[in-house]
C-alpha positions in Angstrom: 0.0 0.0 0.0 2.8 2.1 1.0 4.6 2.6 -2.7 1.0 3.4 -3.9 0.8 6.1 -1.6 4.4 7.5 -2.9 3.3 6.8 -6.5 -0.1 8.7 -6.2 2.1 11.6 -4.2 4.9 12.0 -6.7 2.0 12.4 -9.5 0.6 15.2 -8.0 3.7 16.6 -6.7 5.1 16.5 -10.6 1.7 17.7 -11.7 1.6 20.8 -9.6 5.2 21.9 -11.0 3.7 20.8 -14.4 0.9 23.4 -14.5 3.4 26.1 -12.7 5.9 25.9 -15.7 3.1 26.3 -17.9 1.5 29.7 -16.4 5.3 30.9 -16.0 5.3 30.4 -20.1 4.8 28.0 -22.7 7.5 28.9 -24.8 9.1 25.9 -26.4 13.1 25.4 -25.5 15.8 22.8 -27.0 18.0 21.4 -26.0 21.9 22.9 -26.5 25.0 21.5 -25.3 25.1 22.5 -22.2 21.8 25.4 -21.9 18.7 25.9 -22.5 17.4 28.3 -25.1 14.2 29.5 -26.9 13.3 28.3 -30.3 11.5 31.6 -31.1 13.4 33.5 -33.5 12.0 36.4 -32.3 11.9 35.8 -28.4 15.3 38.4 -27.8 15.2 36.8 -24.1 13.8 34.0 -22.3 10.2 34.7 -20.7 11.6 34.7 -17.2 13.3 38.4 -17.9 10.2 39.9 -18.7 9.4 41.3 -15.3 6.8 44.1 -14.6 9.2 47.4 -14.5 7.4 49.3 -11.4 7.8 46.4 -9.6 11.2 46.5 -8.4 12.9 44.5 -5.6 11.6 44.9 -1.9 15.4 45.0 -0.5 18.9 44.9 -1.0 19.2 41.2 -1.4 16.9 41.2 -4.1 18.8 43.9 -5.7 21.6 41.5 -5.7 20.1 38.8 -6.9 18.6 40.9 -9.8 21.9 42.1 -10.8 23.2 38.3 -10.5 20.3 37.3 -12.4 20.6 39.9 -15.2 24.7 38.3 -15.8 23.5 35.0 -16.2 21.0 36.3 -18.1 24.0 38.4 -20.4 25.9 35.0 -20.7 22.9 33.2 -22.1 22.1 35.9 -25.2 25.6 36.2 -26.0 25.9 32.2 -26.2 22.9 31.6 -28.2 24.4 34.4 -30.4 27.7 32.8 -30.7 25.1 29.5 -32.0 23.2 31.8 -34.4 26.6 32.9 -35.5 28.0 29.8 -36.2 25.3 28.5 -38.0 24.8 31.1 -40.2 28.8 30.5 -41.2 27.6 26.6 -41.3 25.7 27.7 -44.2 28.6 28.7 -46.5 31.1 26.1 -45.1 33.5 24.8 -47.8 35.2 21.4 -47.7 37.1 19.5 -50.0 36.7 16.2 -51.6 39.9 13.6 -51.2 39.9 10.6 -53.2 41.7 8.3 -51.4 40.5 5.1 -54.2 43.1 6.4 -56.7 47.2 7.0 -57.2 46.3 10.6 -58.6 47.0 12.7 -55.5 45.5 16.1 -57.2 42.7 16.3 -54.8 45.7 16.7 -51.7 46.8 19.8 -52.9 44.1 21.5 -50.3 46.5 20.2 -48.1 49.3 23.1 -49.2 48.4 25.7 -46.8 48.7 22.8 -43.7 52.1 21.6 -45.1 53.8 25.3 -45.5 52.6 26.4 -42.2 53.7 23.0 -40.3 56.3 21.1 -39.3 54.8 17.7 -38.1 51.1 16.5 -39.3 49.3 13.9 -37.5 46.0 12.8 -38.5 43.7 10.8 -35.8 41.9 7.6 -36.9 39.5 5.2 -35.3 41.4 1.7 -35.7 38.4 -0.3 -37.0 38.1 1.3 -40.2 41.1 -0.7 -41.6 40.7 -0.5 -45.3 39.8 3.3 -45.4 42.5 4.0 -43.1 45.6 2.7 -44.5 44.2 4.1 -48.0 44.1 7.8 -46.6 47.6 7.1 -44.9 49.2 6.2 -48.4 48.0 8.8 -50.1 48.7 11.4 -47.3 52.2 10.4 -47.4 52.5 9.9 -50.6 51.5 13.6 -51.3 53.1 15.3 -48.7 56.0 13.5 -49.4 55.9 16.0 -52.4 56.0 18.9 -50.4 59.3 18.0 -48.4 57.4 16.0 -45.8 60.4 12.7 -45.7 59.8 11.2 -42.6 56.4 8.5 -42.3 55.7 8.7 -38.1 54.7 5.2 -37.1 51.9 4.1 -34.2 54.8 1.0 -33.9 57.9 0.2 -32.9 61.5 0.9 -33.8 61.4 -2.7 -34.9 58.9 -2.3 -37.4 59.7 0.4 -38.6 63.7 -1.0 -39.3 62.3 -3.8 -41.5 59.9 -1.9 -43.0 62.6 0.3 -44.3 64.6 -3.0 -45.4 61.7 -2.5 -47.6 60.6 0.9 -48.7 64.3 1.9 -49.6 66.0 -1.5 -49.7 63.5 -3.9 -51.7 64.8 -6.1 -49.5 62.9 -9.8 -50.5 63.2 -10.7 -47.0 61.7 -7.7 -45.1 59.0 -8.0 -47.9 57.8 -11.8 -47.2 57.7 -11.2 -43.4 55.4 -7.9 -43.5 53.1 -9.5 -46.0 53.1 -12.4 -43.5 52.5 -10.4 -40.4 50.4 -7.4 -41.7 46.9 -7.6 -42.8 46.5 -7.2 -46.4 45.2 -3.9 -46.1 48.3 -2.5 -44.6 50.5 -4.7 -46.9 48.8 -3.1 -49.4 49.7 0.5 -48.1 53.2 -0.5 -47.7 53.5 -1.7 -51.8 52.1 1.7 -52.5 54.4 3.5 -50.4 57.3 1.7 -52.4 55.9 2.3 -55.8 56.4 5.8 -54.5 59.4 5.4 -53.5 60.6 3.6 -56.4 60.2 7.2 -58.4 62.4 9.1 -56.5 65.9 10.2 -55.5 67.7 8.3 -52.6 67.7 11.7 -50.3 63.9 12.3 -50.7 62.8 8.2 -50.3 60.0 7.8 -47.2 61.1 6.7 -44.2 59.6 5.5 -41.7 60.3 5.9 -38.1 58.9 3.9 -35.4 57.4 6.4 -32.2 55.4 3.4 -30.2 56.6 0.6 -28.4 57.5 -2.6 -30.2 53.5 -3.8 -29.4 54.1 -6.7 -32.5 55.9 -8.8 -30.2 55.8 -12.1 -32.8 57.2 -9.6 -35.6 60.6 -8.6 -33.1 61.2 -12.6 -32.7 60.8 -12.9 -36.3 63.3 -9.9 -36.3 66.2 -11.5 -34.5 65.2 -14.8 -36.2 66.7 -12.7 -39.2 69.4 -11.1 -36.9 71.0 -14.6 -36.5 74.1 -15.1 -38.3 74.7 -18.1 -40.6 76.0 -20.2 -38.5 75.7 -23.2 -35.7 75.4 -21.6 -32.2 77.9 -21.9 -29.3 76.2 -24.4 -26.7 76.0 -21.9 -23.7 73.5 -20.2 -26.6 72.2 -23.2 -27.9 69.0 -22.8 -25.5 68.5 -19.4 -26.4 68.6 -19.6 -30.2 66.5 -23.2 -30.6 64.0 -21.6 -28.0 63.5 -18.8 -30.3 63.3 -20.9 -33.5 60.5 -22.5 -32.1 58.1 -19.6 -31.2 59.2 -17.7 -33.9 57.9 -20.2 -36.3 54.8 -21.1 -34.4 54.2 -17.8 -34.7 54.8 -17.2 -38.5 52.3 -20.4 -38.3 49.6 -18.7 -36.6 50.1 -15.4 -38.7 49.7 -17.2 -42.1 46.6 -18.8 -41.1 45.3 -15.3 -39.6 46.1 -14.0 -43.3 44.0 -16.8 -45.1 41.5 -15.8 -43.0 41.3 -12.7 -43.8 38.3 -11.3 -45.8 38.4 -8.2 -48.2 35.4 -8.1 -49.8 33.6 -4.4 -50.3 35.0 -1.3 -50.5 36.7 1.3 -48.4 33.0 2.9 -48.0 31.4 -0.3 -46.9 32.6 -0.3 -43.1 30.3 0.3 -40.4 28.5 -3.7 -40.1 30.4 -4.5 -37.2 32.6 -4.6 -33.8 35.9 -4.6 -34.1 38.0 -7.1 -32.1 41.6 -6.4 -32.2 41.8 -10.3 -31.0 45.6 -10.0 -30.1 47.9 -11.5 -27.6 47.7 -8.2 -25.4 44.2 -10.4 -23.8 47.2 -13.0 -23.0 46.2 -15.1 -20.1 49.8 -16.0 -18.7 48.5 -19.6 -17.6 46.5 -20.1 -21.3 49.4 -20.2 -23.9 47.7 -18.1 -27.0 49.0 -20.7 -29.7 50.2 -24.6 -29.3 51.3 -24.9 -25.6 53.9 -22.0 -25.5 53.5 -18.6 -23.4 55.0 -16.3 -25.5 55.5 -13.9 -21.9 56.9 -16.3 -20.0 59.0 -17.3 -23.1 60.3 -14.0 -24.1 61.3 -12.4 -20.6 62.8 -15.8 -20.2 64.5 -15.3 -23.6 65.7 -11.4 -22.4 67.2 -12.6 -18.8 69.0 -15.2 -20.7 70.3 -13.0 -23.6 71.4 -10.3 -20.5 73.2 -13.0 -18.7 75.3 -13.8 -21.8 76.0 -10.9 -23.6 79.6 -11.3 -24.2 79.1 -14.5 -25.5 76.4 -13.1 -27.6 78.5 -10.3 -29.1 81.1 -12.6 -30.3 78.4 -15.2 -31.4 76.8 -11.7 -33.1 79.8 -9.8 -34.1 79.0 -6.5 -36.1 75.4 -7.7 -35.7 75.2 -7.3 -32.0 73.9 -3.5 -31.4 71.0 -4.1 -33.8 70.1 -7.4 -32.0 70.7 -6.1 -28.7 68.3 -3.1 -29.5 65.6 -5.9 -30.5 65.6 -7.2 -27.1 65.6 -4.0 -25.1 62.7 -3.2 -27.3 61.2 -6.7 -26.0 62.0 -5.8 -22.4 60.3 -2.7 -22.5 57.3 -4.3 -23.9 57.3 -7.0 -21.0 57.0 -3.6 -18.7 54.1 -2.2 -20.6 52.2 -5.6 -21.5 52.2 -6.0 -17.7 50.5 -2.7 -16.7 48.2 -3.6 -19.1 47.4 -7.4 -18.0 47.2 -5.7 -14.4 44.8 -3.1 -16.1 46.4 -0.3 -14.8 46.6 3.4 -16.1 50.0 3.3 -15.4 49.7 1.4 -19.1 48.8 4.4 -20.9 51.0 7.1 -19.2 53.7 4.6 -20.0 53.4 4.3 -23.5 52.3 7.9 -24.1 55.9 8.8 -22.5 57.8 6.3 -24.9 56.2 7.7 -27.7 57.5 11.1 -25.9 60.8 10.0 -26.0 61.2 8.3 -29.3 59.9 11.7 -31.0 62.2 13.6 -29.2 65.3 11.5 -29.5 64.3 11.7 -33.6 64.2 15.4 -33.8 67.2 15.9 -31.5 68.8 13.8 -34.5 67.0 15.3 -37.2 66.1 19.0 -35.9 65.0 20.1 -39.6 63.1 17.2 -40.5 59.2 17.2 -41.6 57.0 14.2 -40.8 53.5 12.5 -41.3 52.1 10.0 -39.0 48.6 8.7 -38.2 47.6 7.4 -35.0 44.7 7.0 -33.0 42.6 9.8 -32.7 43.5 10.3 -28.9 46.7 10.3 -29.3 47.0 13.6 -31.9 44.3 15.5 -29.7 45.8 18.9 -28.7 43.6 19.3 -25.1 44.1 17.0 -22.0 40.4 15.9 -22.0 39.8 13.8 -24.6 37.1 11.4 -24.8 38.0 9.8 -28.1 38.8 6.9 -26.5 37.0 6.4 -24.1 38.1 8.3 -21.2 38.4 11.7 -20.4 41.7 12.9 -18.9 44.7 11.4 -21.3 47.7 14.0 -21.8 48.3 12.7 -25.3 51.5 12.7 -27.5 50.5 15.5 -29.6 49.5 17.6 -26.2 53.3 16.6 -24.5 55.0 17.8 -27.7 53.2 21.3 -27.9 53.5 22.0 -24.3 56.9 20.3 -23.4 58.6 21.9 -26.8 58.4 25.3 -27.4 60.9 24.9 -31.2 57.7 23.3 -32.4 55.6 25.8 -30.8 52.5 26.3 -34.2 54.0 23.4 -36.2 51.7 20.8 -35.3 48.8 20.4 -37.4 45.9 17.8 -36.1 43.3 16.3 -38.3 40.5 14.2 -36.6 38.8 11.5 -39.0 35.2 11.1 -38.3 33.0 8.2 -39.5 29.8 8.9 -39.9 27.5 4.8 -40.4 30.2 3.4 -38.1 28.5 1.3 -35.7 29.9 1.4 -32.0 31.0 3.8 -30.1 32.2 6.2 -32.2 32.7 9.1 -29.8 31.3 11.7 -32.0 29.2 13.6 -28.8 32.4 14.0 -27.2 34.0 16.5 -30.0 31.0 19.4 -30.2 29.3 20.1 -33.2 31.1 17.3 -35.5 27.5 16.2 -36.1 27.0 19.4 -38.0 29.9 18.6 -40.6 28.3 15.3 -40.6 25.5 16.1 -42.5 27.1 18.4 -45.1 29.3 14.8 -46.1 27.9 12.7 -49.0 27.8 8.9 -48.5 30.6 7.1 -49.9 33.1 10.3 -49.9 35.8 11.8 -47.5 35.6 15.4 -46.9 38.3 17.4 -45.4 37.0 20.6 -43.3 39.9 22.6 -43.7 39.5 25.7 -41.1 37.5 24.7 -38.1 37.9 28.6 -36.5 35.5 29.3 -38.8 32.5 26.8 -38.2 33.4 24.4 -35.2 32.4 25.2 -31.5 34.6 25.7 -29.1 35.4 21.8 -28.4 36.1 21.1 -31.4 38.1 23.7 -32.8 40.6 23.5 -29.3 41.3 19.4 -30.4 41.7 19.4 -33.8 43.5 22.3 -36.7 41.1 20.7 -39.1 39.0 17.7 -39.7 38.3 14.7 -41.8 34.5 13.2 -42.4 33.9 10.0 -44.0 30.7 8.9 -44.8 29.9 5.2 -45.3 28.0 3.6 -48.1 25.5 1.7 -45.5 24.7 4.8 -43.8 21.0 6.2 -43.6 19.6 9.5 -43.0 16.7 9.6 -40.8 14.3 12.7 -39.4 15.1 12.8 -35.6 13.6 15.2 -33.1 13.2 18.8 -33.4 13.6 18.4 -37.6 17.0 18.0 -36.9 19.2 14.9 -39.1 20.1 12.3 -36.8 22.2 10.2 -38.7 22.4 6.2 -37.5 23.4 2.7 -39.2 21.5 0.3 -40.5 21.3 -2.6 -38.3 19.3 -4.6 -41.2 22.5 -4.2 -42.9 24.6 -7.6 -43.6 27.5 -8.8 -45.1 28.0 -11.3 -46.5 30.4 -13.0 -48.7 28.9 -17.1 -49.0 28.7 -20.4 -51.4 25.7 -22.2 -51.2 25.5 -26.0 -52.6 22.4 -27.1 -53.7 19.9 -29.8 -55.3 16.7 -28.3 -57.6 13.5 -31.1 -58.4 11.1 -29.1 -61.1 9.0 -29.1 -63.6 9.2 -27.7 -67.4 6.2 -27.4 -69.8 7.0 -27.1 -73.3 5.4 -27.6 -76.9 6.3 -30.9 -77.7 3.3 -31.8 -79.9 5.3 -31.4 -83.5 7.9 -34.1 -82.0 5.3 -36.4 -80.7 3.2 -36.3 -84.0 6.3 -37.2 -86.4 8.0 -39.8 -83.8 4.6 -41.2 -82.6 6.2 -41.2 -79.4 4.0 -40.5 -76.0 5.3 -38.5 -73.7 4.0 -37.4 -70.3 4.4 -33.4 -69.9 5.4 -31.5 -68.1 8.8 -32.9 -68.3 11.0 -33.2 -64.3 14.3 -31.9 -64.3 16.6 -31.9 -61.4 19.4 -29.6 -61.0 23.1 -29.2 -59.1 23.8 -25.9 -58.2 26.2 -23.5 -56.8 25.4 -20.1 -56.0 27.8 -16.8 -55.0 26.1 -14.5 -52.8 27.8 -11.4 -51.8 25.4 -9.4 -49.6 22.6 -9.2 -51.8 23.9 -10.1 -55.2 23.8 -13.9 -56.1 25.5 -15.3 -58.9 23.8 -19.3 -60.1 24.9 -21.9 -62.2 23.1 -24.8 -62.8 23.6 -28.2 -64.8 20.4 -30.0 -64.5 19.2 -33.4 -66.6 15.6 -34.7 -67.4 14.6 -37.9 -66.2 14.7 -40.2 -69.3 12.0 -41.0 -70.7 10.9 -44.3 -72.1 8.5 -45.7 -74.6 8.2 -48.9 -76.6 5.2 -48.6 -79.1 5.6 -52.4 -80.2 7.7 -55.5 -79.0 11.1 -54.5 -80.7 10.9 -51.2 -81.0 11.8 -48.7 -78.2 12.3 -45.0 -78.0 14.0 -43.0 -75.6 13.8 -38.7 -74.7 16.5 -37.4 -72.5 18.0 -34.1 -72.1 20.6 -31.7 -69.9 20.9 -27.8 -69.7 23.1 -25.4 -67.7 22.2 -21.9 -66.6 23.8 -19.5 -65.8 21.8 -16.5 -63.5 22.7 -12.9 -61.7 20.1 -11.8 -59.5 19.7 -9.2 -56.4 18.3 -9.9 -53.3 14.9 -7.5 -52.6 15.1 -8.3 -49.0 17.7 -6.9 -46.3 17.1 -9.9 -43.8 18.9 -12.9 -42.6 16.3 -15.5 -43.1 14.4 -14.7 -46.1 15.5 -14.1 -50.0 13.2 -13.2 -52.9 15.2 -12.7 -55.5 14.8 -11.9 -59.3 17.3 -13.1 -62.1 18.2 -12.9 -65.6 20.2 -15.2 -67.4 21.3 -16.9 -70.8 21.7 -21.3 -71.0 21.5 -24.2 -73.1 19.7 -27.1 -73.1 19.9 -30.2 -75.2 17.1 -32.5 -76.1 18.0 -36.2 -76.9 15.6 -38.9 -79.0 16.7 -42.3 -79.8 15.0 -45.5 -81.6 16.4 -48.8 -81.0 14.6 -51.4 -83.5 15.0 -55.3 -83.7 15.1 -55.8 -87.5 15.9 -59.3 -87.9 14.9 -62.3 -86.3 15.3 -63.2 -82.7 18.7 -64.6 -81.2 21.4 -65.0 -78.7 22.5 -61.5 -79.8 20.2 -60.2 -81.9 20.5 -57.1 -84.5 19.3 -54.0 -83.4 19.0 -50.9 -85.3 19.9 -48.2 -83.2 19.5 -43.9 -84.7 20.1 -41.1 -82.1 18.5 -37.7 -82.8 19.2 -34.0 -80.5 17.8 -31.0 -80.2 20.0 -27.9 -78.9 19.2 -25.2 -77.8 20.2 -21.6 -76.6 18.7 -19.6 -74.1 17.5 -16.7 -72.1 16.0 -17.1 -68.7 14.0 -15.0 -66.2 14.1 -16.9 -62.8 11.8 -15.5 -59.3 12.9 -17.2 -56.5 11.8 -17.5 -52.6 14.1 -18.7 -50.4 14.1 -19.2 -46.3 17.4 -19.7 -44.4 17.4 -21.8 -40.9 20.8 -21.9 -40.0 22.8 -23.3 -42.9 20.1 -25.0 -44.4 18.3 -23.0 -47.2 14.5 -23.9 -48.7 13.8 -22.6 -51.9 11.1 -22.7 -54.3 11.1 -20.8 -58.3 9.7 -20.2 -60.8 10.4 -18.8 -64.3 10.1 -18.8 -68.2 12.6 -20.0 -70.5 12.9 -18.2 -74.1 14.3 -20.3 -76.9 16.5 -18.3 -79.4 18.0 -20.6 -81.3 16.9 -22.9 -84.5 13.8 -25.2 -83.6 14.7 -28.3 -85.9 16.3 -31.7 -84.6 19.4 -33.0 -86.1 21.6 -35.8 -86.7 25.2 -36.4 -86.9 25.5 -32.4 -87.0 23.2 -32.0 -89.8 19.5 -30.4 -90.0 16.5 -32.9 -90.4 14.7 -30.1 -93.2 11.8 -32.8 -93.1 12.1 -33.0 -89.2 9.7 -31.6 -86.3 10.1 -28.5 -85.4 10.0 -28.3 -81.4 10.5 -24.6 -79.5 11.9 -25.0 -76.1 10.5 -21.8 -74.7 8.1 -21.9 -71.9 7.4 -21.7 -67.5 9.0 -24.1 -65.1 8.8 -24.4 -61.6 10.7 -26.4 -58.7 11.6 -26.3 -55.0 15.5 -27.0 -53.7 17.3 -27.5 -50.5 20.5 -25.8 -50.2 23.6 -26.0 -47.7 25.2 -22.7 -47.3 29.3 -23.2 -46.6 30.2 -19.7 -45.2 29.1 -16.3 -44.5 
């Protein structure tokens, strides 16, 4: 009884302060960032300023609070000017197009004003959009590499970066198997562009890249030193060292060439947005659940570094000229063991940790290199310019691009940040925590990248402190819909699938056709419609299918007297390209075209002399081909990996009607049109998705 009493209490309570708000006044507010204003364009101020003016306050508190009253007030209009403002410069906002699909690197060129005025650009990604990415890094590169820009900034090690420039300036075969091997193809694929680039140009102005993080590919540093080894048998105080890491290594370049069969690369760099990324590495390590065979790579590699520090005078003779490189591979490990621990213990030492190696490594490079220009793109929190962030998650990070414009005054307006936006991608995609991005948002065509050159023109206040300029990329799977207010409020499609799948199947139908020339010049009988049954394999990527199907007719077989019998058989193929109508998982209806053939075969076997152990039969063989076109609608319901389907469709013969034999045209023969409907049903097995 009691939480009735509070129920019917809160009502009334909340009614009462309902009817109050509405005799104060029933102007309609939205809702802002962080206020409340009117929606009236011509309300100057909010209904709560319009006070009688002969009623003034009854004391000198009130006085007080008037005045106080009358700031806040001040602070309000000027705000909701500053909006008006910057949505009237909204409206006459220009942005670029970049087309990141192509080698032609004319559309960068909006990018002169940033490279002249800069020393270091870094441009922010979120990680999941892999394909788009790593083509906007190439051609960044690639461009700016044009305008003096030499030096590619790596989110990686000093390890990688070493063997990828075995590569990009070497060619070096070796460094080229192992990156294809460890690298996803989309990144491979950046890397071969980078060196076609390269391949054009003088030795002084060749990329290179330079590796800011910490080595985080731990398999790709044993494969390193792997490579390190010279060509010959170990000492045996080493032996356990160098057969210890012969194993793993190889386990490892094991488990990274499966990873790359795996790997699927269907769509285009537009299509992201259909899922949830899962970085899936050995970073989720559970020390007592080895991550491949029954090796812990942890255990095994800061068994591997105590060992290698216990020995190193044995090692540098073992290594000769080789040792510095090597022994900069394994303090590379070591520091890794540090940081992979903070992060197993989930601790934020983790991120302060890395953030300060990254820190370091920069400065260490320009202490080396004071006049040198670079490009790198990292995670979006990482090139933020303020200490709140939010792009990834959290909201006090001091980033690397913050500890290099506060920590080094030579570099003091020679930072440029970019933030990349992706508007369909589903997730988290932090987009509330970076002000009015959602504005830019909905100037951005689907399918494009936009780049929003000057954000002290047209982004708020958050934005505009983060980032020098920003990025928007809209996917092909996203959808506008109305929101609230008349306002865009762009979301993905959830009904949205890929897919990418093989389906194996078995048709039973029927096909009707005009057979009665045929039967009236054979004298043959034959039950119509004719049953066909069919083998098929179908394509599907998300909601194209590609068919092709070899079928036969069941033979027929009739004998008009005791030695005489005659025979009708047939096969066709078909093949069909069709589209999907609906966006769901379970159910397909989907209309095709298509061309085929189909071949009709008669024989007559005749007993033309008298009866004996062998007898002499008369045998002649007859066909009829045909070619075709074919217009196929077909239903189809999915449970699991089992598929029922039914069709139906018409067949249109375009080739000569008349029968032949032995490659020649009856002229006196029936003349038999293999146009006309079928129908069937199927069951189908569906091998991958």
């Amino acid at each position: 009884m009691k939480k009735y009493t509070l129920f019917l209490f809160a009502f009334l309570v909340l009614g009462h302060f309902g009817a109050k708000a509405q005799e104060i006044d029933s102007t309609t507010w939205l809702s802002d960032t962080t206020l409340l204003v009117p929606s009236s364009d011509t309300a100057d101020i909010p209904a709560i300023e319009r006070i009688t003016p002969d009623r003034g306050p009854a004391n000198t508190e009130e006085a007080e609070n008037g005045e106080e009253d009358n700031e806040a007030l001040d602070l309000l209009r000027k705000m909701r000017e500053e909006k008006e403002e910057l949505n009237r410069k909204l409206e006459d906002v220009t942005f670029y197009p970049l087309n990141v699909e192509s080698e032609n690197l004319s559309s960068f060129q909006v990018l002169d004003s940033i490279a002249d005025n800069n020393r270091f650009i870094f441009t922010g990604e979120d990680h999941r959009v892999q394909k788009f990415n790593t083509a906007l890094e190439a051609r960044m590169m690639q461009y700016l590499n044009t305008r003096g820009y030499k030096y590619y900034l790596m989110e990686a090690g000093s390890v990688s970066a070493w063997m990828l420039n075995r590569y990009l300036i070497e060619g070096d075969s070796a460094a080229e198997q192992i990156l294809s091997t460890y690298y996803s193809r989309n990144f491979f694929n950046m890397f071969q562009s980078m060196r076609r680039h390269n391949d054009t140009l003088p030795e002084e102005q060749k990329i290179e890249a330079v590796g800011l993080d910490i080595e985080r590919d731990a398999p790709l540093a044993l494969r390193t030193l792997l490579l390190m080894l010279p060509d010959k048998q170990a000492p045996d105080s080493l032996e356990l060292f160098v057969e210890s890491l012969k194993i793993l290594s190889n386990i490892h370049i094991q488990q990274a060439m499966e990873f790359s069969k795996k790997q699927n690369d269907d769509g285009g760099i537009y299509d992201f947005g259909g899922y949830e990324f899962d970085f899936g590495d050995y970073e989720e390590e559970d020390e007592d659940e080895p991550s491949y065979f029954y090796f812990n790579m942890i255990k095994t590699i800061r068994d591997l570094t105590q060992r290698f520090r216990g020995k190193e005078t044995e090692f540098q003779a073992y290594l000769g000229e080789g040792y510095p490189q090597f022994e900069h591979v394994i303090k590379e490990l070591e520091n890794w063991l540090v940081w992979i621990q903070f992060e197993k213990d989930q601790l934020p030492q983790s991120w302060v940790y890395r953030e300060q190696y990254m820190e370091g490594n920069f400065r260490n490079f320009f202490k080396d290199k004071p006049e040198a220009k670079g490009f790198g793109q990292f995670g979006r929190c990482h090139i933020t310019r303020v200490t709140k962030v939010g792009d990834c998650g959290f909201a006090f990070f001091s980033s690397l691009n913050k500890r290099l414009i506060t920590k080094m005054p030579e570099l003091e307006n020679q930072v440029a940040s970019i933030g990349i936006f992706y508007a369909g991608l589903r997730g988290d995609n932090r987009m509330n925590d970076n002000g009015n991005v959602q504005d830019l948002v909905a100037l951005t065509e689907k399918g494009t990248a936009s780049l929003f050159l000057d954000l002290q023109d047209y982004g708020d206040e958050m934005l505009r402190t983060k980032f020098s300029s920003i990025i928007i990329v809209k996917s092909n799977r996203y959808n506008a819909v109305d929101g609230e207010e008349d306002e865009e409020e762009w979301v993905y499609d959830p009904s949205y699938r890929s897919t990418t799948s093989v389906i194996l199947g078995f048709n039973y139908g029927y096909r009707d056709y005009d057979l009665g020339s045929f039967q009236n010049f054979s004298g043959m009988k034959v039950n119509l419609p004719l049953s066909n049954y069919e083998f098929v394999v179908i394509n599907k990527f998300d909601q194209t299918e590609i068919r092709n199907a070899l079928g036969f007719f069941t033979q027929t077989t009739y004998s008009p007297s005791d030695t005489a019998t005659q025979t009708l058989s047939g096969w066709n193929y078909q093949y069909h390209v069709g589209g999907d109508l609906f966006k769901s998982k379970n159910i397909d209806l989907t209309p095709s075209l298509g061309i085929g053939y189909m071949r009709l075969k008669y024989t007559e076997e005749r007993q033309v002399a008298e009866q004996s152990y062998f007898g002499t039969p008369y045998y002649t063989e007859f066909y009829n081909p045909a070619f075709l076109f074919d217009g196929r609608l077909s239903l189809a319901f999915s449970m699991r990996r089992l598929i029922l389907r039914s069709y139906a469709g018409y067949t249109l013969d375009v080739s000569n009607t008349g029968w032949k034999q032995n490659k020649k045209l009856l002229t006196e023969g029936p003349q038999t049109k293999l146009s006309g409907l079928y129908y069937g049903f199927g069951l189908g097995l569906r091998l991958g998705d």
